[in-house]
MDTraj code that builds the backbone (N, CA, C; nanometers):
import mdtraj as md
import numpy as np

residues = "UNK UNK UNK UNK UNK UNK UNK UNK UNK UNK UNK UNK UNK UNK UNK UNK UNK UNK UNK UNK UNK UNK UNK UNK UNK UNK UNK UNK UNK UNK UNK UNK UNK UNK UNK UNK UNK UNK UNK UNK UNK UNK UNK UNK UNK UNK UNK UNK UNK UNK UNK UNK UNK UNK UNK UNK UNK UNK UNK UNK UNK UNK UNK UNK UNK UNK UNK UNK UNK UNK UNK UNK UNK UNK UNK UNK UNK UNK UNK UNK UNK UNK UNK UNK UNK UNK UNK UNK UNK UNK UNK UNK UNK UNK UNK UNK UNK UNK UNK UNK UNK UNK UNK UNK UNK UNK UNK UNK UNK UNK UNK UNK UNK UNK UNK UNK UNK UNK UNK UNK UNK UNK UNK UNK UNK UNK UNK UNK UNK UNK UNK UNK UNK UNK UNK UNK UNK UNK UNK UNK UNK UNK UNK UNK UNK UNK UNK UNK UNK UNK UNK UNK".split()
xyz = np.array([
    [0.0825, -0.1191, 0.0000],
    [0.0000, 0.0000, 0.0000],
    [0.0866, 0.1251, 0.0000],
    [0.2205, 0.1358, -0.0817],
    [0.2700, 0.2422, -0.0945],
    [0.1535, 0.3681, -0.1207],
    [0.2770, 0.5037, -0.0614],
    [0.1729, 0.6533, -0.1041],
    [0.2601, 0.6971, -0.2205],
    [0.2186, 0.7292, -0.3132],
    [0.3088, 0.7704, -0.4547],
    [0.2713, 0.9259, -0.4013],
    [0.4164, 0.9880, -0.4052],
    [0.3988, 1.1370, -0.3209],
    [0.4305, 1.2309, -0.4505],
    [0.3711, 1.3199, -0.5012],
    [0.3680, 1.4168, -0.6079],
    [0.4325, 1.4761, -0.5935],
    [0.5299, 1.5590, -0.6517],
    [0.5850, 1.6982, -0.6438],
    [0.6398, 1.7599, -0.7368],
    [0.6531, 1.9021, -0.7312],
    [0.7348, 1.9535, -0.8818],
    [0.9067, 1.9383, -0.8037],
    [0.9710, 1.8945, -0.9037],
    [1.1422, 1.8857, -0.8830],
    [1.1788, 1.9570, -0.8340],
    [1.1604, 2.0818, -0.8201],
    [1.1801, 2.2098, -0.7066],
    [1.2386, 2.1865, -0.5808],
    [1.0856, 2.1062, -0.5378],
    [1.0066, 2.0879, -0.3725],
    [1.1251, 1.9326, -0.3716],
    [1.1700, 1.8718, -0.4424],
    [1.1784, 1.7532, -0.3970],
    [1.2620, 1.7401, -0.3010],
    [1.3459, 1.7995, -0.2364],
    [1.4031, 1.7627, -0.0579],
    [1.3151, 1.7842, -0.0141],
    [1.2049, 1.8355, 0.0590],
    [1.0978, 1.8139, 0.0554],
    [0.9936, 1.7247, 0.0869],
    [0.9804, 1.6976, -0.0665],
    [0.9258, 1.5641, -0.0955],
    [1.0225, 1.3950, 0.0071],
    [1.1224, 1.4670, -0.0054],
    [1.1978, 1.3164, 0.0354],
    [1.1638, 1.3272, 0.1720],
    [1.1625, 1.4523, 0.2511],
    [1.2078, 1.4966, 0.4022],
    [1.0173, 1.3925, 0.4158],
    [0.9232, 1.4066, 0.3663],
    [0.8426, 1.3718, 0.4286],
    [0.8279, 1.1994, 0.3718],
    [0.8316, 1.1323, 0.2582],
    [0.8542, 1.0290, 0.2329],
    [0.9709, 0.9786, 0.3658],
    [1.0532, 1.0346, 0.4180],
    [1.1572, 0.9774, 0.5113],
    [1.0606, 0.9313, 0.6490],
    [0.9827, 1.0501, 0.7004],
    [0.8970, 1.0768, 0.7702],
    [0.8268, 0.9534, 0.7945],
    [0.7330, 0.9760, 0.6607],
    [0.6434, 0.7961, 0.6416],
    [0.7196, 0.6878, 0.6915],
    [0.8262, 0.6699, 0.6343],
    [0.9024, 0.5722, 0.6279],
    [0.9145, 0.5012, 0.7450],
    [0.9934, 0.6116, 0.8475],
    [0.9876, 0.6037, 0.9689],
    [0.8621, 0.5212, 1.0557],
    [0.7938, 0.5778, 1.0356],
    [0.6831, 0.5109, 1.1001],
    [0.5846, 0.4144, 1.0398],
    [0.6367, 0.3557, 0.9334],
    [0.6239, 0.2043, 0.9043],
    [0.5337, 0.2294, 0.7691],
    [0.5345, 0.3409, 0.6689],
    [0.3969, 0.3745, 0.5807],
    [0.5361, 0.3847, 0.4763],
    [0.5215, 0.2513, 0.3285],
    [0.6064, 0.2714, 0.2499],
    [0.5180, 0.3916, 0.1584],
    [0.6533, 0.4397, 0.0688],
    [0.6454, 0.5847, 0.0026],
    [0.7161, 0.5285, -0.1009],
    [0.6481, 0.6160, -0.2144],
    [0.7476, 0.6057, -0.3438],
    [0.7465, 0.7762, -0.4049],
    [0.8796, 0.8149, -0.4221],
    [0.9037, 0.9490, -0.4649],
    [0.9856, 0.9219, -0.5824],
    [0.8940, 1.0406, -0.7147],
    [0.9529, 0.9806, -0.8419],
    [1.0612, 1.0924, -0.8544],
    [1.1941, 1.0246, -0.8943],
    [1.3190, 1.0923, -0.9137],
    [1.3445, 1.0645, -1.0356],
    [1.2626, 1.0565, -1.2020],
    [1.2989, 1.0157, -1.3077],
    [1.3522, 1.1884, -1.3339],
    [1.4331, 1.1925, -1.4669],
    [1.5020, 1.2514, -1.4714],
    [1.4615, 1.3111, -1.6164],
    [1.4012, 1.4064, -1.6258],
    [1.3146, 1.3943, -1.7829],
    [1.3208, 1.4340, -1.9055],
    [1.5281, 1.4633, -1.8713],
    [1.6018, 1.4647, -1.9494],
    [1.6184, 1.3271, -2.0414],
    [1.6500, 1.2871, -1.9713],
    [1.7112, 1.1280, -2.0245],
    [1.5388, 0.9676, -2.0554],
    [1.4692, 1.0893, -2.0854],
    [1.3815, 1.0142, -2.1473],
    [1.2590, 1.0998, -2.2073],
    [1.1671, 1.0346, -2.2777],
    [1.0814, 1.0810, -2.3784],
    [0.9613, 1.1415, -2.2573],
    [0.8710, 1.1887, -2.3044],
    [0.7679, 1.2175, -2.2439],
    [0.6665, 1.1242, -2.2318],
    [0.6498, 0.9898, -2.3337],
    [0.6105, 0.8262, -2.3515],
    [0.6295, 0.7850, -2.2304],
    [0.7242, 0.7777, -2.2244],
    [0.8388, 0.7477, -2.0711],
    [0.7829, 0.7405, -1.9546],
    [0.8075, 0.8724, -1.9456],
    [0.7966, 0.9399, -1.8266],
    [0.6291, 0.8804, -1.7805],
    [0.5525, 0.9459, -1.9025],
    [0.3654, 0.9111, -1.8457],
    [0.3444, 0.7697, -1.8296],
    [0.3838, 0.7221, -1.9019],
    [0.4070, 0.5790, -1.8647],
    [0.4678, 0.5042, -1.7432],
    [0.5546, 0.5261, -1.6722],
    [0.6266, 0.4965, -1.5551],
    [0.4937, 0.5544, -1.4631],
    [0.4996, 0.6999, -1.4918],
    [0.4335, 0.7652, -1.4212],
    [0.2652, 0.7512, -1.3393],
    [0.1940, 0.6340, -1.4773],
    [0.0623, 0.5605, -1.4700],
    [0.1165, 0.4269, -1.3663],
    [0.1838, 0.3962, -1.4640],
    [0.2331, 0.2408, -1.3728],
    [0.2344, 0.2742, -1.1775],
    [0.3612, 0.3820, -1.1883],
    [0.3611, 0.3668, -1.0173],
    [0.2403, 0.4007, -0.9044],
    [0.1594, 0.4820, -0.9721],
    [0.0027, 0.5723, -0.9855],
    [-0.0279, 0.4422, -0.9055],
    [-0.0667, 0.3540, -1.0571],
    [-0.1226, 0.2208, -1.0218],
    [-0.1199, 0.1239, -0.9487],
    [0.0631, 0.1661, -0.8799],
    [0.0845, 0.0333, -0.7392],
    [0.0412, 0.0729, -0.6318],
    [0.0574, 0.1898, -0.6399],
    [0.0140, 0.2742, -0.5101],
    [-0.1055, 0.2917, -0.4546],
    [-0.1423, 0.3325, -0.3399],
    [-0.3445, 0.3222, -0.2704],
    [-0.3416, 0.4800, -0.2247],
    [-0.1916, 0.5380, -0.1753],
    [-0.2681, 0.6820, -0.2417],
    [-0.1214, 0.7519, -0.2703],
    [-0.2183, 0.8887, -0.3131],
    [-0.1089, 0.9721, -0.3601],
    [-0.1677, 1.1054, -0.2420],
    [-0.0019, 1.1804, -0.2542],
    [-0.0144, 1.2567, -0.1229],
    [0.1145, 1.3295, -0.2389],
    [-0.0286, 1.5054, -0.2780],
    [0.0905, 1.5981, -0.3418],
    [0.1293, 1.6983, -0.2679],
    [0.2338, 1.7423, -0.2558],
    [0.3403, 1.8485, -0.1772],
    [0.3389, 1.9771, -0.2917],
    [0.2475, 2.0598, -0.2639],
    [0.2354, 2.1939, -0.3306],
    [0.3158, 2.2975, -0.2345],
    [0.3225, 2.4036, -0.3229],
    [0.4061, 2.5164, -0.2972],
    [0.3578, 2.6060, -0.3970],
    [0.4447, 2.6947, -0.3840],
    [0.4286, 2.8083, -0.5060],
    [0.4686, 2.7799, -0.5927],
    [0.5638, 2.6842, -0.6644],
    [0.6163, 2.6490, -0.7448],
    [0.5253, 2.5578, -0.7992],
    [0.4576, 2.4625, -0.7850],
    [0.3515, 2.3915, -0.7641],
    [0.2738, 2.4573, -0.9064],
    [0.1920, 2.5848, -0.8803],
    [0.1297, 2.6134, -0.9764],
    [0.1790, 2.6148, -1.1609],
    [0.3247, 2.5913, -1.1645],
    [0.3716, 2.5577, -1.3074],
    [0.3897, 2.4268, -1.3686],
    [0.3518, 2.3580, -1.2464],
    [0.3729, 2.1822, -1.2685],
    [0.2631, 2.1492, -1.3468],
    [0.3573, 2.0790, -1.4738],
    [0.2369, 1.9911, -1.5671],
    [0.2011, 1.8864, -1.5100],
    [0.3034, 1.8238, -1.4499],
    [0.2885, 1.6518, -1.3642],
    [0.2453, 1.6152, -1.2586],
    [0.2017, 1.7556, -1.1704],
    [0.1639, 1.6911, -1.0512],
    [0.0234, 1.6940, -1.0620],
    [-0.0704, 1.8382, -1.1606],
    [-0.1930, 1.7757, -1.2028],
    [-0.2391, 1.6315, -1.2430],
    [-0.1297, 1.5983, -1.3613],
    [-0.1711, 1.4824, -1.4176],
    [-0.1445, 1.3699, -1.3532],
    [-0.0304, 1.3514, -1.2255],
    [-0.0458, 1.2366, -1.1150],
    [-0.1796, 1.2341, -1.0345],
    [-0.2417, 1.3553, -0.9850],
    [-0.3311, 1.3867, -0.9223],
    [-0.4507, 1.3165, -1.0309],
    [-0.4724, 1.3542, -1.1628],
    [-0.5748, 1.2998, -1.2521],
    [-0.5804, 1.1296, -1.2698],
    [-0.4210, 1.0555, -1.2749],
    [-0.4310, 0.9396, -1.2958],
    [-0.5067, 0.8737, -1.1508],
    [-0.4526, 0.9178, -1.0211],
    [-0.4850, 0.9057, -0.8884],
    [-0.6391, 0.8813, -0.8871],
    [-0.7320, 0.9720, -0.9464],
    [-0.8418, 0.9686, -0.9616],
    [-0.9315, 0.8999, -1.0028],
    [-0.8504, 0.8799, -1.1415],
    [-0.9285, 0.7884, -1.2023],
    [-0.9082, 0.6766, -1.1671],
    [-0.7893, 0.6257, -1.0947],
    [-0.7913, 0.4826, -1.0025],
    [-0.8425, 0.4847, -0.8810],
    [-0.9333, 0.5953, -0.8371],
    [-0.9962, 0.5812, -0.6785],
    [-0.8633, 0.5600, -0.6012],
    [-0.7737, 0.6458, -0.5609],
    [-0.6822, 0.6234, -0.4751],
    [-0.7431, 0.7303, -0.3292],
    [-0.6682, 0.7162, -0.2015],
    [-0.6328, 0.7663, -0.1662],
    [-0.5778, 0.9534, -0.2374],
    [-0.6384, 1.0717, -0.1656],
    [-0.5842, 1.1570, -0.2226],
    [-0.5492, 1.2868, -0.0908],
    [-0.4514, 1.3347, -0.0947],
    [-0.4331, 1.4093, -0.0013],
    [-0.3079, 1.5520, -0.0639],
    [-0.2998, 1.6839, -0.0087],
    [-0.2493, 1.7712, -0.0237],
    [-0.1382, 1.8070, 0.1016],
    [-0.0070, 1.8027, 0.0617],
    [0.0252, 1.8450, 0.2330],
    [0.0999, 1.9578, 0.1465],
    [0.0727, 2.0998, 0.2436],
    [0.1119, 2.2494, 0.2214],
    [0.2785, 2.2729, 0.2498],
    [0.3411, 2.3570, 0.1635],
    [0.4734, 2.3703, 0.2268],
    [0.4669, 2.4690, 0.2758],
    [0.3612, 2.5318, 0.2140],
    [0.3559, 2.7393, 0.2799],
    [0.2176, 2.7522, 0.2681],
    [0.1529, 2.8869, 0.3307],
    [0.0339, 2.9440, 0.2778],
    [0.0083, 2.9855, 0.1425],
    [-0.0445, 2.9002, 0.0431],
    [-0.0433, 2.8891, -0.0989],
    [-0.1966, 2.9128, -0.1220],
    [-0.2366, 2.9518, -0.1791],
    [-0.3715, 2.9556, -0.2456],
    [-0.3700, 2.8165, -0.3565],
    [-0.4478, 2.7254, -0.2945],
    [-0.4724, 2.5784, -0.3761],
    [-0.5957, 2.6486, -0.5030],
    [-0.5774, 2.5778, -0.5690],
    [-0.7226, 2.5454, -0.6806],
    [-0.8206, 2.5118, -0.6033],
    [-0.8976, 2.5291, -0.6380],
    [-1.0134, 2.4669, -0.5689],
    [-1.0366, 2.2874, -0.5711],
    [-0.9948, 2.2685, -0.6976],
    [-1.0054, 2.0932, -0.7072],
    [-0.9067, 2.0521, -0.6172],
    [-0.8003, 2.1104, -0.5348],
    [-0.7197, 2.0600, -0.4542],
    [-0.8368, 2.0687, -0.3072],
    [-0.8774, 2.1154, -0.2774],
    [-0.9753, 2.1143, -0.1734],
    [-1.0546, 2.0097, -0.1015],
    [-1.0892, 1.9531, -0.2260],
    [-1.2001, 1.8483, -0.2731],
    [-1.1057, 1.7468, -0.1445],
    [-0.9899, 1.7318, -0.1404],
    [-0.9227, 1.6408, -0.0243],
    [-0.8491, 1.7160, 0.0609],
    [-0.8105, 1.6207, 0.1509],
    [-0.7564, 1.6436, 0.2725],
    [-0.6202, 1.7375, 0.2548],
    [-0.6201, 1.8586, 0.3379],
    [-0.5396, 1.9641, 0.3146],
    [-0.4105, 1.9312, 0.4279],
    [-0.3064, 1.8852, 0.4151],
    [-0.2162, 1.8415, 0.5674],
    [-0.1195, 1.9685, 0.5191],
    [-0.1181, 2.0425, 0.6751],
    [0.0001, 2.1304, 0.7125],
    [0.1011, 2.1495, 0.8039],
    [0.0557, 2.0157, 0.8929],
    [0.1744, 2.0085, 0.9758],
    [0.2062, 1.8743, 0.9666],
    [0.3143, 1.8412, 1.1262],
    [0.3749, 1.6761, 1.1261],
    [0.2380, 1.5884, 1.1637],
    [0.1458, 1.6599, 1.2645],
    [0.0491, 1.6327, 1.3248],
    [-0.0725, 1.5839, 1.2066],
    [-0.0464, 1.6722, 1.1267],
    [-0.1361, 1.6101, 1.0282],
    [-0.0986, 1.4841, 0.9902],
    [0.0021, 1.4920, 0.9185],
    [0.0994, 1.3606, 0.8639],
    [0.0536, 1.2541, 0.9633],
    [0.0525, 1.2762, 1.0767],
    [0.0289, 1.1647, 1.2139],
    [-0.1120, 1.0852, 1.1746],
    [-0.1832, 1.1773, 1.1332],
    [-0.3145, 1.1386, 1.1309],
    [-0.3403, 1.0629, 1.0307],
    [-0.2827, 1.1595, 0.8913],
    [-0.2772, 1.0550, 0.7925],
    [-0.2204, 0.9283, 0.8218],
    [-0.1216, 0.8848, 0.8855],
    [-0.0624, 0.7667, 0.9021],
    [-0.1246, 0.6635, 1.0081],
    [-0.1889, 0.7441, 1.0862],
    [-0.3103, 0.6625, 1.1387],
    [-0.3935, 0.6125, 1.0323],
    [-0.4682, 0.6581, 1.0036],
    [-0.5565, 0.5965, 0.8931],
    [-0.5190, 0.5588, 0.8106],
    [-0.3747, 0.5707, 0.7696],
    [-0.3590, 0.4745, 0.6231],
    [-0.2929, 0.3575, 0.7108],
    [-0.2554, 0.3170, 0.8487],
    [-0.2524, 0.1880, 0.9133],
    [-0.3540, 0.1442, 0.8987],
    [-0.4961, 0.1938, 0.9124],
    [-0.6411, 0.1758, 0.9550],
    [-0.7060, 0.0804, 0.8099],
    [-0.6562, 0.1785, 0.7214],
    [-0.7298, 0.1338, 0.5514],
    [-0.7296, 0.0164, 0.5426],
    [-0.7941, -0.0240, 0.4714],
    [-0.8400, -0.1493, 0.4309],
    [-0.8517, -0.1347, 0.2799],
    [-0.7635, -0.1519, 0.2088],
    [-0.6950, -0.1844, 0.0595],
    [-0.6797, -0.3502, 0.0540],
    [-0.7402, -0.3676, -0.0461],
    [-0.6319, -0.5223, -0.0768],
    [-0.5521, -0.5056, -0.2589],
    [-0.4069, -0.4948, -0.2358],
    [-0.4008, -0.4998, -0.3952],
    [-0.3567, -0.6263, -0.4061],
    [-0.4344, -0.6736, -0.5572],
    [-0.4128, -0.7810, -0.6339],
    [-0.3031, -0.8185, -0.6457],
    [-0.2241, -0.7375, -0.7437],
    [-0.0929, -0.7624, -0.7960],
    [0.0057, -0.6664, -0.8681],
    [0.1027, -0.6167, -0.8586],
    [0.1354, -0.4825, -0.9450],
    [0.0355, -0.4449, -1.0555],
    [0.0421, -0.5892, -1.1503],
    [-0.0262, -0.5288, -1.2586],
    [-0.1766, -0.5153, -1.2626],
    [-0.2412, -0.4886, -1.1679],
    [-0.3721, -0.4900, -1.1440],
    [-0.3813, -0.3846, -1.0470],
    [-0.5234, -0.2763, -1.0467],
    [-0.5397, -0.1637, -0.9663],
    [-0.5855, -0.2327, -0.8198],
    [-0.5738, -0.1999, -0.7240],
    [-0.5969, -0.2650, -0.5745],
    [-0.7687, -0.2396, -0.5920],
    [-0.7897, -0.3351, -0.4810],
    [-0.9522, -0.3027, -0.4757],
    [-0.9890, -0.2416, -0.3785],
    [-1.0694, -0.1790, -0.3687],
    [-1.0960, -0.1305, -0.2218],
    [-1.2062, -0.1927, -0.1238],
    [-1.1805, -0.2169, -0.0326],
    [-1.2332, -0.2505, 0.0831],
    [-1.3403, -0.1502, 0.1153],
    [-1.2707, -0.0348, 0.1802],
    [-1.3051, 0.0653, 0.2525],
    [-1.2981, 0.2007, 0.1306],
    [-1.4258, 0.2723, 0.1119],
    [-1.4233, 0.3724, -0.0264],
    [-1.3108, 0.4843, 0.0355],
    [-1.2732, 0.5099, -0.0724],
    [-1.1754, 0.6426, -0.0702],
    [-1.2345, 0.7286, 0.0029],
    [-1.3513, 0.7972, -0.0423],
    [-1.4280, 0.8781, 0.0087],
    [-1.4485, 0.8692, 0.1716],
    [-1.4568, 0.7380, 0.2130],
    [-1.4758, 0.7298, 0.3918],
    [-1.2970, 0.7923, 0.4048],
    [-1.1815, 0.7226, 0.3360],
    [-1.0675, 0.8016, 0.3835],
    [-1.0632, 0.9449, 0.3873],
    [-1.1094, 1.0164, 0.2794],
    [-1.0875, 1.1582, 0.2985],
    [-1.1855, 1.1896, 0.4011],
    [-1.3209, 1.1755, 0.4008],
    [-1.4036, 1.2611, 0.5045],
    [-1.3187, 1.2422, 0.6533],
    [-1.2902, 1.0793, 0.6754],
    [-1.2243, 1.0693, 0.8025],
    [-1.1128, 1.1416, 0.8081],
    [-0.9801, 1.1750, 0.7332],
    [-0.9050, 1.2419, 0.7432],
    [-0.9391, 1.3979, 0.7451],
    [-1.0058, 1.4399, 0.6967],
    [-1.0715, 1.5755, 0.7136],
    [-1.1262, 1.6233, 0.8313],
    [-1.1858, 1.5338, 0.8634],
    [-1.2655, 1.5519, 1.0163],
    [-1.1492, 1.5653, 1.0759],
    [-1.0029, 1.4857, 1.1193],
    [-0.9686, 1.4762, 1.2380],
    [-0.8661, 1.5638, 1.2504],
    [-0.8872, 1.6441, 1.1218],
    [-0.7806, 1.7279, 1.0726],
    [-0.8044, 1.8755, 1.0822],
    [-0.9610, 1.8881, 1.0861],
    [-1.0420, 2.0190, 1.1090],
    [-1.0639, 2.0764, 0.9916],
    [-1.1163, 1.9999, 0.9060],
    [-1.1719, 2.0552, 0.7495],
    [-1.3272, 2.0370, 0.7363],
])
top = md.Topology()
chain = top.add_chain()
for i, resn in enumerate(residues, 1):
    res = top.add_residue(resn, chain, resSeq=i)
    for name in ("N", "CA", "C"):
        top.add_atom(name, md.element.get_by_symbol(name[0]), res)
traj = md.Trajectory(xyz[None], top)
């Protein structure tokens, strides 16, 4: 039940500092470090669906920088359309989109805590890499519960 964690290349210490975080407390993480030089844009969306797909959620790390990212929309879109897990954790006071709203907004460690409570809690079963996990428990009960305990 990896969290495939979004970010623009910017943010990515960052990105790692909180994937480390997870880690720590027993919640595997996958942070994409492809390099998008050294491959096509085929590539990249492709890898990019695949890891989408192993994963039960995705958790994007916005910033200000954030708003020029082509990829972290479109991780956020693949996320969707596989019913994942979806969550936002803030690096600063940013004005989100509004479709970022729609889920759970995390701004501190405390948040993170919570999330990691409940993604111990989830009830995912995945099949097999090459197959999308099924869900047990709807996405939707994850975000409202994470929202609630989060004060959204």
């Amino acid at each position: 039940m990896p969290v495939f964690i979004s970010h623009k290349s910017v943010d990515k210490p960052a990105a790692l500092e909180i994937s480390s975080y997870l880690r720590a407390r027993g919640v595997q993480s996958y942070v994409d470090v492809l390099d998008p030089q050294l491959q096509s844009t085929d590539d990249i969306t492709s890898v990019i669906v695949t890891r989408v797909r192993q994963c039960t959620h995705l958790m994007a790390v916005t910033s200000a920088n954030t708003i020029s990212s082509w990829w972290v929309p479109f991780e956020i879109g693949v996320a969707t359309d596989q019913d994942r897990r979806i969550s936002t954790y803030t690096l600063e006071a940013t004005n989100l989109p509004d479709y970022l709203k729609k889920w759970p907004v995390l701004k501190t460690k405390a948040h993170l805590d919570q999330f990691i409570d409940l993604y111990q809690r989830d009830k995912v079963v995945a099949f097999s890499e090459s197959t999308a996990a099924r869900t047990v428990t709807s996405a939707d009960n994850f975000h409202q519960s994470l929202k609630s305990r989060i004060g959204q």
